[in-house]
ZASE-533354 format. One record per atom (N, C-alpha, C): atom name; x, y negated, z negated. Coordinates in steps of 0.2 Angstrom, whole numbers, plus 5000, padded with zeros to 4 digits. Example, Ala and Ser with C-alpha at 12.3 -4.5 7.8 and 13.67 -1.06 7.14 Angstrom:
# ZASE-533354
name:u:v:w
N:5066:5028:4961;
CA:5062:5022:4961;
C:5066:5016:4961;
N:5064:5011:4965;
CA:5068:5005:4964;
C:5064:5000:4961;
//
This chain:
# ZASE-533354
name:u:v:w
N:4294:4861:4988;
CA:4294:4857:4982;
C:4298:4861:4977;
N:4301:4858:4973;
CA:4306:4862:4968;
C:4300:4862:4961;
N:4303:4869:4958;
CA:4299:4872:4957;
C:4299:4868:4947;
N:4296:4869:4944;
CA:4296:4865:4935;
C:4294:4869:4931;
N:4297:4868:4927;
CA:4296:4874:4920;
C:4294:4869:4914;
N:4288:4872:4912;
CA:4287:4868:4906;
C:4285:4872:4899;
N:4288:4872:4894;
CA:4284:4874:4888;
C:4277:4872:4886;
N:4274:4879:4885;
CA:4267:4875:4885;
C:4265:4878:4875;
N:4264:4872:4872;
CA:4262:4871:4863;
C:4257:4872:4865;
N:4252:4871:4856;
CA:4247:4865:4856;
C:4246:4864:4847;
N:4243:4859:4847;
CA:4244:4857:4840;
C:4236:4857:4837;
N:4233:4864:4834;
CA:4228:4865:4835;
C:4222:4865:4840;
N:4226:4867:4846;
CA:4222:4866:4852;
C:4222:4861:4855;
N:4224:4856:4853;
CA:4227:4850:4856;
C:4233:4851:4861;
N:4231:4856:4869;
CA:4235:4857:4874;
C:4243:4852:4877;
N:4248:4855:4875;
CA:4252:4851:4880;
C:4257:4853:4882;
N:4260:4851:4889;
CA:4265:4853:4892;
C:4272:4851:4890;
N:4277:4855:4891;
CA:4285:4849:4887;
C:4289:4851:4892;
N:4292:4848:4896;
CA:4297:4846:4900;
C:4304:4843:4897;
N:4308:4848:4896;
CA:4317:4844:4896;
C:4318:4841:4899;
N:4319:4834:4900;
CA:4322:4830:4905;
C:4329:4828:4904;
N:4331:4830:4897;
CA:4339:4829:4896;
C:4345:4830:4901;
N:4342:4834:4904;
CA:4348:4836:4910;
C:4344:4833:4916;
N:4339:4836:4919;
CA:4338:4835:4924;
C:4332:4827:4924;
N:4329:4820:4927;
CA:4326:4819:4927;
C:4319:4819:4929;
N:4314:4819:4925;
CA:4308:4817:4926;
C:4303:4812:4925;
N:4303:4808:4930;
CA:4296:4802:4929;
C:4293:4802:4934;
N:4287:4807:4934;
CA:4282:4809:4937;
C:4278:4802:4939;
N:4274:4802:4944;
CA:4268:4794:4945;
C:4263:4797:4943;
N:4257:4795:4944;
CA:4252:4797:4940;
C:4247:4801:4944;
N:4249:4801:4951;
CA:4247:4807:4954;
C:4247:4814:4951;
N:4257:4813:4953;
CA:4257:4820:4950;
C:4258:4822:4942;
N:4257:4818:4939;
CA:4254:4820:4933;
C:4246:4822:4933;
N:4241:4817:4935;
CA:4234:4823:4936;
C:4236:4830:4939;
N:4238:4829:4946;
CA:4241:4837:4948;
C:4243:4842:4943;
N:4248:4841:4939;
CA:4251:4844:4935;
C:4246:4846:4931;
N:4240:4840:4927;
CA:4235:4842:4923;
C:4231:4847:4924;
N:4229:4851:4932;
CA:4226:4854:4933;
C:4230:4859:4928;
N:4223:4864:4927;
CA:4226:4872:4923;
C:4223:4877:4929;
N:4224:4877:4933;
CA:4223:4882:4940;
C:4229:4881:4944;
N:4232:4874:4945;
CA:4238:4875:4950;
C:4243:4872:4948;
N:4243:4868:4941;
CA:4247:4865:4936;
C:4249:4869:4929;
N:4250:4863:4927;
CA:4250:4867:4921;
C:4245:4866:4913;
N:4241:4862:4915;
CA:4235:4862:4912;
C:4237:4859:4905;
N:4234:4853:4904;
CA:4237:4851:4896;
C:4233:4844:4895;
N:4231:4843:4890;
CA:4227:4836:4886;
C:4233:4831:4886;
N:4240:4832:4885;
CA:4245:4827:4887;
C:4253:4831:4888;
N:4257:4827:4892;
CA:4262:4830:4894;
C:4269:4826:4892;
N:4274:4830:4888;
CA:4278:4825:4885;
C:4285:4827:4890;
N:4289:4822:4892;
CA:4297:4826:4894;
C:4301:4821:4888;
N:4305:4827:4887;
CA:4312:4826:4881;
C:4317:4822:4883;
N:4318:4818:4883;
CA:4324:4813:4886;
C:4330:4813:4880;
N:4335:4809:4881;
CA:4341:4807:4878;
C:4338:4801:4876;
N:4339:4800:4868;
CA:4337:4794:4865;
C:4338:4789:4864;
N:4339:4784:4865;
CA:4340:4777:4867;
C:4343:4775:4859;
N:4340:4776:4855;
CA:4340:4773:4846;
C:4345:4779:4846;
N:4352:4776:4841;
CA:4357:4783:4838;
C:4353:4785:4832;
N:4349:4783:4828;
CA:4344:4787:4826;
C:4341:4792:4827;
N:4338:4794:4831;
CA:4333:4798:4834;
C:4341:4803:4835;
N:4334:4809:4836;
CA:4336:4815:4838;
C:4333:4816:4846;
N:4327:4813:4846;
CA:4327:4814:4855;
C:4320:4809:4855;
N:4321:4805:4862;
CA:4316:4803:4864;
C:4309:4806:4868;
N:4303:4805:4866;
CA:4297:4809:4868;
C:4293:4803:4871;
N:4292:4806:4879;
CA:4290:4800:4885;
C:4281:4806:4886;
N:4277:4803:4885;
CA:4272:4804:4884;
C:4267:4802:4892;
N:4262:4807:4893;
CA:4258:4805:4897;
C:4251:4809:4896;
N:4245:4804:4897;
CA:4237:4807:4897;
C:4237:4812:4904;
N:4233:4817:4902;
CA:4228:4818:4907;
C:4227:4816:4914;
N:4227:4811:4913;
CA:4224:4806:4920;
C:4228:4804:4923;
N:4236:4803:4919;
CA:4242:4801:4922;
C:4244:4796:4920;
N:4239:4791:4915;
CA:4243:4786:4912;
C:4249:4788:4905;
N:4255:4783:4906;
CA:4260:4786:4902;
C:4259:4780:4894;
N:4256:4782:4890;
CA:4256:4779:4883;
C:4261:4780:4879;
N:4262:4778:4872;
CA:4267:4777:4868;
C:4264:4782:4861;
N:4258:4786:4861;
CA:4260:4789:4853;
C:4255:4794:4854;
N:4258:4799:4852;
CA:4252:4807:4849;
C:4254:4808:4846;
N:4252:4811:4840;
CA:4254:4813:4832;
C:4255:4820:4832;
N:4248:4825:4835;
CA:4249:4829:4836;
C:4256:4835:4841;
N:4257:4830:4848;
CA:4264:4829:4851;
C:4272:4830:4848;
N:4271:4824:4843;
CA:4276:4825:4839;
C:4278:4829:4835;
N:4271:4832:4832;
CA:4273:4838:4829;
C:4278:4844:4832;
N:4275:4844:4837;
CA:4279:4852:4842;
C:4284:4849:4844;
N:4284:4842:4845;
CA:4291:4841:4847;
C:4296:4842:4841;
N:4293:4841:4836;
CA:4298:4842:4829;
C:4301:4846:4829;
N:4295:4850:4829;
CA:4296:4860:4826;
C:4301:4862:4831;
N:4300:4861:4838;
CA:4306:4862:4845;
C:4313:4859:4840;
N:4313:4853:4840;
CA:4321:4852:4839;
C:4322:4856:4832;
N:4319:4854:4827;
CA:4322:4861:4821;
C:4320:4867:4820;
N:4319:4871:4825;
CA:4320:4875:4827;
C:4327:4878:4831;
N:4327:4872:4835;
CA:4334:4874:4839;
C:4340:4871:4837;
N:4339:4869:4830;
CA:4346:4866:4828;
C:4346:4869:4820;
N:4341:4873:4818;
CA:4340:4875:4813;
C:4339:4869:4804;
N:4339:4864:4805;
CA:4338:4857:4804;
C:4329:4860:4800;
N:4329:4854:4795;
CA:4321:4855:4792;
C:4319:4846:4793;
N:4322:4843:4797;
CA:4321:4836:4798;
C:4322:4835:4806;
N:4319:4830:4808;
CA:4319:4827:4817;
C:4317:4819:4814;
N:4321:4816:4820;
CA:4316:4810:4819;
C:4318:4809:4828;
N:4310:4808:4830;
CA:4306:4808:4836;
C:4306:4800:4840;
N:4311:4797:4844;
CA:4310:4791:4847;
C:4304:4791:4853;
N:4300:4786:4851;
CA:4292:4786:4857;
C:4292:4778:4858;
N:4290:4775:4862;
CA:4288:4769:4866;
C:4285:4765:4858;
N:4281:4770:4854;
CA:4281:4766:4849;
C:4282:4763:4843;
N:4291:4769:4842;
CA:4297:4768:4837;
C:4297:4774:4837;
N:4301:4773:4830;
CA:4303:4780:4829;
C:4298:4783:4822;
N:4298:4790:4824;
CA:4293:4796:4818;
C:4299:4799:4814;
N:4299:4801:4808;
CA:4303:4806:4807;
C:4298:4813:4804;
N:4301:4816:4803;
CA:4297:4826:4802;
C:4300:4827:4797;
N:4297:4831:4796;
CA:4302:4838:4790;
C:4297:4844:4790;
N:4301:4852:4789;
CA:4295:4858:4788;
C:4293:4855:4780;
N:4287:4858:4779;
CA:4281:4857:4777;
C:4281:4864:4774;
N:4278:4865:4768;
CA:4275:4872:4766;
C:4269:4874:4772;
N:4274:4885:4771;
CA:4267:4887:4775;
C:4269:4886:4783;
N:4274:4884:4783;
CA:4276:4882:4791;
C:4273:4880:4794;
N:4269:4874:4788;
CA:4267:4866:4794;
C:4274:4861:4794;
N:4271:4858:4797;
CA:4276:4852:4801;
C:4275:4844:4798;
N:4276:4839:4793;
CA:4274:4834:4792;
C:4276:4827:4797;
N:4273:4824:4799;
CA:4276:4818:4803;
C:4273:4810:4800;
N:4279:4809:4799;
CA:4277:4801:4796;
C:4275:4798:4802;
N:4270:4794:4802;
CA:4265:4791:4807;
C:4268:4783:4805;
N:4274:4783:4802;
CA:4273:4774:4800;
C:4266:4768:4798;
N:4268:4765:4800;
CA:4262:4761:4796;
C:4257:4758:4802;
N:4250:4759:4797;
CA:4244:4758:4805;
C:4243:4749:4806;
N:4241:4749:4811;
CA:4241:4741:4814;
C:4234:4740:4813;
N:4232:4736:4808;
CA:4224:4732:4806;
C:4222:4728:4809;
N:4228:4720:4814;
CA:4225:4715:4814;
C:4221:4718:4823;
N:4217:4714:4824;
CA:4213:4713:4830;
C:4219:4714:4835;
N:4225:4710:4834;
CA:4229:4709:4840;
C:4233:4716:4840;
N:4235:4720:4833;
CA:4239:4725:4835;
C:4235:4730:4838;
N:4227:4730:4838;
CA:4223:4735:4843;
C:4225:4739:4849;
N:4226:4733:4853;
CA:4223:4727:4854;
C:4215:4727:4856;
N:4211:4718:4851;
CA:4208:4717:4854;
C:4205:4712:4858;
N:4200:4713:4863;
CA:4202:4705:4866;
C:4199:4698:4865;
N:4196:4699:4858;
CA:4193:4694:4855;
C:4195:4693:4848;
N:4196:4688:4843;
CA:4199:4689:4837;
C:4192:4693:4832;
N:4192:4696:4827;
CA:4185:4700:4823;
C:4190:4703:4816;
N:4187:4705:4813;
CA:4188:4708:4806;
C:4187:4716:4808;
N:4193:4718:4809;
CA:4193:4723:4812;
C:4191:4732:4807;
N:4189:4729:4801;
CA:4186:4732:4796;
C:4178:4736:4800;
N:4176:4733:4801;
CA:4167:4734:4807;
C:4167:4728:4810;
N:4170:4732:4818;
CA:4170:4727:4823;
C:4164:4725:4825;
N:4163:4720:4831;
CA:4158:4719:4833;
C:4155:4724:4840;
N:4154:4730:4839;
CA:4154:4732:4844;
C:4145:4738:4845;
N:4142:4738:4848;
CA:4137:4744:4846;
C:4135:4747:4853;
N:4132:4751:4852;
CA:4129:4757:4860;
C:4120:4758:4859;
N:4120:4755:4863;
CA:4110:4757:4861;
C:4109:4751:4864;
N:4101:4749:4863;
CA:4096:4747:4864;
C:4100:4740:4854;
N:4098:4734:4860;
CA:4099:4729:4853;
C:4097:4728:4847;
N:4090:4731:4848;
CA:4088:4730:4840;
C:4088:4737:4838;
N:4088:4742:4842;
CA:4089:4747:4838;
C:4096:4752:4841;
N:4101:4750:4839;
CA:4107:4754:4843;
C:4109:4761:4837;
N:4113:4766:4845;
CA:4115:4773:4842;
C:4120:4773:4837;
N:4123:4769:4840;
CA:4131:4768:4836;
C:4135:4761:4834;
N:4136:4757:4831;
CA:4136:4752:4830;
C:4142:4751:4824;
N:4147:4744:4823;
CA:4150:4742:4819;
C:4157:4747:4816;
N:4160:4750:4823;
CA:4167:4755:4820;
C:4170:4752:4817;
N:4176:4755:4814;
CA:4183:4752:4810;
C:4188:4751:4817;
N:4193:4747:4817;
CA:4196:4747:4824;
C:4204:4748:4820;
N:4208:4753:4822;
CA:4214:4754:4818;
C:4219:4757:4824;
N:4227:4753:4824;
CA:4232:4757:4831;
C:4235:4762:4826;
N:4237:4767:4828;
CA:4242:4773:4825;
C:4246:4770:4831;
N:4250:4768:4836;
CA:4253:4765:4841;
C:4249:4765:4847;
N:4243:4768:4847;
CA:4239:4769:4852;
C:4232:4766:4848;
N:4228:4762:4852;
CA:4221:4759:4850;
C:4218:4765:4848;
N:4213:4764:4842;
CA:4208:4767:4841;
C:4202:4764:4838;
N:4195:4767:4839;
CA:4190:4764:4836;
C:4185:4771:4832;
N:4183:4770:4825;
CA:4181:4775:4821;
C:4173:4774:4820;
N:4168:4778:4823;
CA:4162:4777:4820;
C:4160:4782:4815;
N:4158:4777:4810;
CA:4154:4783:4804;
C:4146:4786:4805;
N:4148:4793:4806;
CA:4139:4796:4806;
C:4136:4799:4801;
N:4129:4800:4800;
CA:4129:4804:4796;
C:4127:4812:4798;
N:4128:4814:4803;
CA:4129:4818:4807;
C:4133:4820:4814;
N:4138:4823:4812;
CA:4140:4823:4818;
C:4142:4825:4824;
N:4133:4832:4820;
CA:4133:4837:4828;
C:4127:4833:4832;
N:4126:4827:4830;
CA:4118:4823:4833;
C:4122:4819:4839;
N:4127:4817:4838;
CA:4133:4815:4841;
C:4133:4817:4850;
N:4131:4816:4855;
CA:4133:4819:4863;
C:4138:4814:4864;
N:4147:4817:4862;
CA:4151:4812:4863;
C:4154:4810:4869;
N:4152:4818:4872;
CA:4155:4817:4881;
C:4151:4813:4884;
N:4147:4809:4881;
CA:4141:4805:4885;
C:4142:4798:4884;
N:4142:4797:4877;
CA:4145:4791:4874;
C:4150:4788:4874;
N:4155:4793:4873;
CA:4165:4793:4873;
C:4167:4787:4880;
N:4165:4789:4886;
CA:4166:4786:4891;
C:4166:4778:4891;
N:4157:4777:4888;
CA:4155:4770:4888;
C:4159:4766:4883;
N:4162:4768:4876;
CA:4165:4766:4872;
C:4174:4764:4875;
N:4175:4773:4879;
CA:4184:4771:4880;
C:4185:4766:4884;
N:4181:4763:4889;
CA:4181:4758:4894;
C:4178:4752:4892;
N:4175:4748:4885;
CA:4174:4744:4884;
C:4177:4738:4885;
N:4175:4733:4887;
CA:4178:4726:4888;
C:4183:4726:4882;
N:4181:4725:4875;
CA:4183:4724:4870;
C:4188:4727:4869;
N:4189:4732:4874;
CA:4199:4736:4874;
C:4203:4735:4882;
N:4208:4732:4880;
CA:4209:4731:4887;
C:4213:4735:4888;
N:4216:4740:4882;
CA:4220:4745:4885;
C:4216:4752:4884;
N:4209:4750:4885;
CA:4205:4758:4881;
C:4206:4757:4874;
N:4203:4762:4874;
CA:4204:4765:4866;
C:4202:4772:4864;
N:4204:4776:4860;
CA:4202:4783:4857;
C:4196:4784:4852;
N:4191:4785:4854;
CA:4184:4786:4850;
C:4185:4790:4845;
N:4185:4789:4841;
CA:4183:4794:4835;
C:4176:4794:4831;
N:4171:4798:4831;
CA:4166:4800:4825;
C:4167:4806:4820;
N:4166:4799:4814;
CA:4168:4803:4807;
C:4161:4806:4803;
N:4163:4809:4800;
CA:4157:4811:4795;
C:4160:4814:4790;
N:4159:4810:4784;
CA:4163:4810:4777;
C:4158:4817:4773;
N:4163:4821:4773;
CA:4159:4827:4768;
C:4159:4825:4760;
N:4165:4824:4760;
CA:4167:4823:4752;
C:4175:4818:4754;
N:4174:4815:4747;
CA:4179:4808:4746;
C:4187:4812:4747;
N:4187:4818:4748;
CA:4192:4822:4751;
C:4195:4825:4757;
N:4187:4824:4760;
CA:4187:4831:4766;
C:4182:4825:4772;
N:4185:4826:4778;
CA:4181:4823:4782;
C:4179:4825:4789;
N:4175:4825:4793;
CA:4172:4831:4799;
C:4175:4826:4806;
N:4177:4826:4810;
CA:4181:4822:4814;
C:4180:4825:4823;
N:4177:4821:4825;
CA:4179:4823:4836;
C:4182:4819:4838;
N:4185:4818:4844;
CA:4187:4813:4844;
C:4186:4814:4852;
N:4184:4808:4856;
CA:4186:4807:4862;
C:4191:4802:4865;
N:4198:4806:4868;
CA:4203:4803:4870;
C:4204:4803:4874;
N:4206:4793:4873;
CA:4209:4789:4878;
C:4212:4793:4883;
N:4210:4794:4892;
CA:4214:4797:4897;
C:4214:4806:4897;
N:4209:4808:4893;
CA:4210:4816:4891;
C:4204:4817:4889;
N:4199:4815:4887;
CA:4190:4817:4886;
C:4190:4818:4879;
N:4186:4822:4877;
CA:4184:4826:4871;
C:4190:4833:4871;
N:4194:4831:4866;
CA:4202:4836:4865;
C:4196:4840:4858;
N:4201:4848:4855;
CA:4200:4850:4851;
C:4205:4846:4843;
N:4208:4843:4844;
CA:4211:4840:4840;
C:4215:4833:4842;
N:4214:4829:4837;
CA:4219:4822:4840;
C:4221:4818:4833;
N:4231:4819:4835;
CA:4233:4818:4827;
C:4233:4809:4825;
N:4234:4805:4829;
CA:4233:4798:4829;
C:4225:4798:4825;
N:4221:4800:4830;
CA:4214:4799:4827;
C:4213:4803:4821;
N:4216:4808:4820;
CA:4216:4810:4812;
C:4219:4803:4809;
N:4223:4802:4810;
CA:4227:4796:4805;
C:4223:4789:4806;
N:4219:4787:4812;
CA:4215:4782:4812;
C:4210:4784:4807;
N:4207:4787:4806;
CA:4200:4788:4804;
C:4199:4789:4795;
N:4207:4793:4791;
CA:4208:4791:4787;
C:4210:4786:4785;
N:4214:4781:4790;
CA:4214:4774:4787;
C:4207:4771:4786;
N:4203:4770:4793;
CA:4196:4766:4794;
C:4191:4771:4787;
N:4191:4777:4784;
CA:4188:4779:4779;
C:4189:4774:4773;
N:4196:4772:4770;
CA:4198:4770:4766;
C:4197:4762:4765;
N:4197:4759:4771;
CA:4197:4753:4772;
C:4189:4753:4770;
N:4186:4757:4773;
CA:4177:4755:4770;
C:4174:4759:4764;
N:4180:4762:4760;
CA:4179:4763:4753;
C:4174:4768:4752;
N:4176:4775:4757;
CA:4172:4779:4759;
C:4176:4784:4756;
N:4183:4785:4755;
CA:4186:4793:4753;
C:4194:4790:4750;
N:4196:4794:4745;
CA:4202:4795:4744;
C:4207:4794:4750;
N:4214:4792:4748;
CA:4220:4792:4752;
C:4220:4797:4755;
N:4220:4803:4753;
CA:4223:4807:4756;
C:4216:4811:4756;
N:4215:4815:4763;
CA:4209:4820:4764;
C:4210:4824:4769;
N:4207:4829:4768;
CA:4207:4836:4773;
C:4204:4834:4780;
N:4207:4833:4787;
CA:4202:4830:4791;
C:4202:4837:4796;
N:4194:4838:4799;
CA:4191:4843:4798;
C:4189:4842:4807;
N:4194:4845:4811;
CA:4194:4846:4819;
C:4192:4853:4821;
N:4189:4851:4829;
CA:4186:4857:4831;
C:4191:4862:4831;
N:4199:4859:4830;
CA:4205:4866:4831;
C:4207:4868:4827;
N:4205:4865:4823;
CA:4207:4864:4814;
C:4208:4861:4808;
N:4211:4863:4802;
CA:4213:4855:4800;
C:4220:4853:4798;
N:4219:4847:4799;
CA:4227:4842:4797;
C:4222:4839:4788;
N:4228:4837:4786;
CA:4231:4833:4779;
C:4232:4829:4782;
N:4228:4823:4781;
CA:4234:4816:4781;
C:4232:4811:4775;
N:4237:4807:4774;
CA:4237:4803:4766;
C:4240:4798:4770;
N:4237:4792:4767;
CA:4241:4784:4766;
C:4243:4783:4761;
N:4250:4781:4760;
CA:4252:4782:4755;
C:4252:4773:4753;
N:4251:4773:4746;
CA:4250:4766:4744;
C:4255:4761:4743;
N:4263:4766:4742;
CA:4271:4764:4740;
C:4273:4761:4746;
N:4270:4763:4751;
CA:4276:4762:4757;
C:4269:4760:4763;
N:4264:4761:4763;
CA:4256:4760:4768;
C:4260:4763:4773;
N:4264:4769:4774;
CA:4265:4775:4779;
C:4258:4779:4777;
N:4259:4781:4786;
CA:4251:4789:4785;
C:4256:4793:4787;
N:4255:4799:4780;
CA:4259:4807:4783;
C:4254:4809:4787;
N:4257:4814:4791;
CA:4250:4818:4796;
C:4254:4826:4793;
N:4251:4829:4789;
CA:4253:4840:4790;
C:4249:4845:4792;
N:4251:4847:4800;
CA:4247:4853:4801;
C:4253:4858:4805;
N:4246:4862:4808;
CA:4252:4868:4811;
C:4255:4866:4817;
N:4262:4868:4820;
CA:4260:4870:4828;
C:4260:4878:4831;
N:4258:4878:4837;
CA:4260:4888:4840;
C:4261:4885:4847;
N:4268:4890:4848;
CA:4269:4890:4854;
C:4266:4893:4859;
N:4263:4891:4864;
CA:4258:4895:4868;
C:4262:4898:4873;
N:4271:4899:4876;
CA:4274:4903:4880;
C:4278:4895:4885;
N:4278:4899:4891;
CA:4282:4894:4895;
C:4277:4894:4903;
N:4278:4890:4906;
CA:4274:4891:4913;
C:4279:4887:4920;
N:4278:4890:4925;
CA:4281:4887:4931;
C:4276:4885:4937;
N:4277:4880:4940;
CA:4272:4876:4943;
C:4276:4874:4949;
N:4275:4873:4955;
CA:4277:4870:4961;
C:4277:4863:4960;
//
């Protein structure tokens, strides 16, 4: 088998592999995508991007995205970031705009050598979730527990181009979300999945954030769900537009901004080297 070089980021911990596919083709199936996800004989990553030539004369380069598990989705925030940093870095550019399954992103450097990515605008109605029943997707219809007294109940349902659902806790080390995450991502209620976020608002600025993701488990960071979760805050008149969201790998800025209902996302990226895999 011919041999693969991937650069291996991460975007505060949020692992991933980056494959050139510019020259050479790759569209892996979803075998060997899990294979590849091993980090013993793979190359170990929470998701896996290859760089294609971009369809939009827009765009600077297309970014083809795959989970953990080998399913290929349409948005990671924190993905994009390192994709950015990658192109303006190698072209010495302080701007990228990133074509994905779900449009286009645009970047720019950021002070302090973050990376900003305009996340465009998040999707509220039930249908852009999607969900499979129409609800007010402010606090869906949805809970975990025992009926009359359930653990987790009534999330905010929000897509950054990927479904998410956001529950509010008042605690969010009380949380066992590797227990919980599973039964939620697999819900009827999502027929494409979805990304479990629990929140726990500290201040109307700053907010405590896990997330377990769609196809990849409980990640140290996930920029989507940073961007869901400031939306679902504000939609239930919990925090300011703009807030510090506060991840096991660290923290991103994100703001909705009110002129244009765009969500910025700013954090770091670090490159973690290069790795070759069978």
């Amino acid at each position: 088998m011919q041999h693969m070089r991937a650069l291996k980021m991460n975007g505060l911990g949020n692992e991933f592999a980056i494959v050139d596919a510019r020259v050479q083709p790759f569209r892996p199936d979803e075998a060997r995508v899990r294979q590849l996800a091993d980090p013993k004989h793979g190359f170990g990553f929470d998701q896996m991007f290859a760089l294609e030539v971009p369809t939009n004369p827009l765009a600077d380069v297309f970014m083809r995205i795959w989970n953990a598990d080998g399913e290929e989705v349409s948005a990671c925030g924190n993905g994009a970031r390192c994709v950015a940093w990658l192109h303006m870095e190698a072209t010495g550019s302080d701007h990228a705009v990133i074509e994905t399954a779900a449009g286009l992103l645009t970047a720019h450097r950021a002070d302090h050598g973050l990376v900003t990515v305009d996340m465009g605008e998040p999707g509220l109605d039930w249908k852009q979730i999607p969900l499979a029943e129409a609800m007010d997707t402010v606090r869906i219809e949805l809970q975990i527990g025992p009926i009359d007294a359930p653990l987790y109940w009534g999330p905010t349902a929000v897509s950054m181009g990927n479904p998410h659902c956001v529950f509010f806790v008042d605690d969010i080390t009380a949380v066992d979300i590797e227990r919980v995450g599973p039964l939620i991502e697999g819900h009827p209620l999502f027929p494409e999945r979805v990304n479990v976020g629990f929140a726990q608002v500290l201040a109307a600025d700053r907010i405590r954030l896990r997330v377990f993701e769609r196809g990849a488990g409980l990640t140290k960071a996930c920029g989507t769900g940073a961007c869901a979760a400031l939306v679902a805050a504000v939609r239930r008149r919990l925090t300011e537009r703009k807030a510090t969201m506060v991840l096991d790998g660290g923290e991103l800025t994100i703001e909705w901004r009110r002129s244009n209902n765009h969500v910025l996302m700013t954090g770091p990226v670090a490159m973690d080297g290069e790795k070759v895999v069978q």
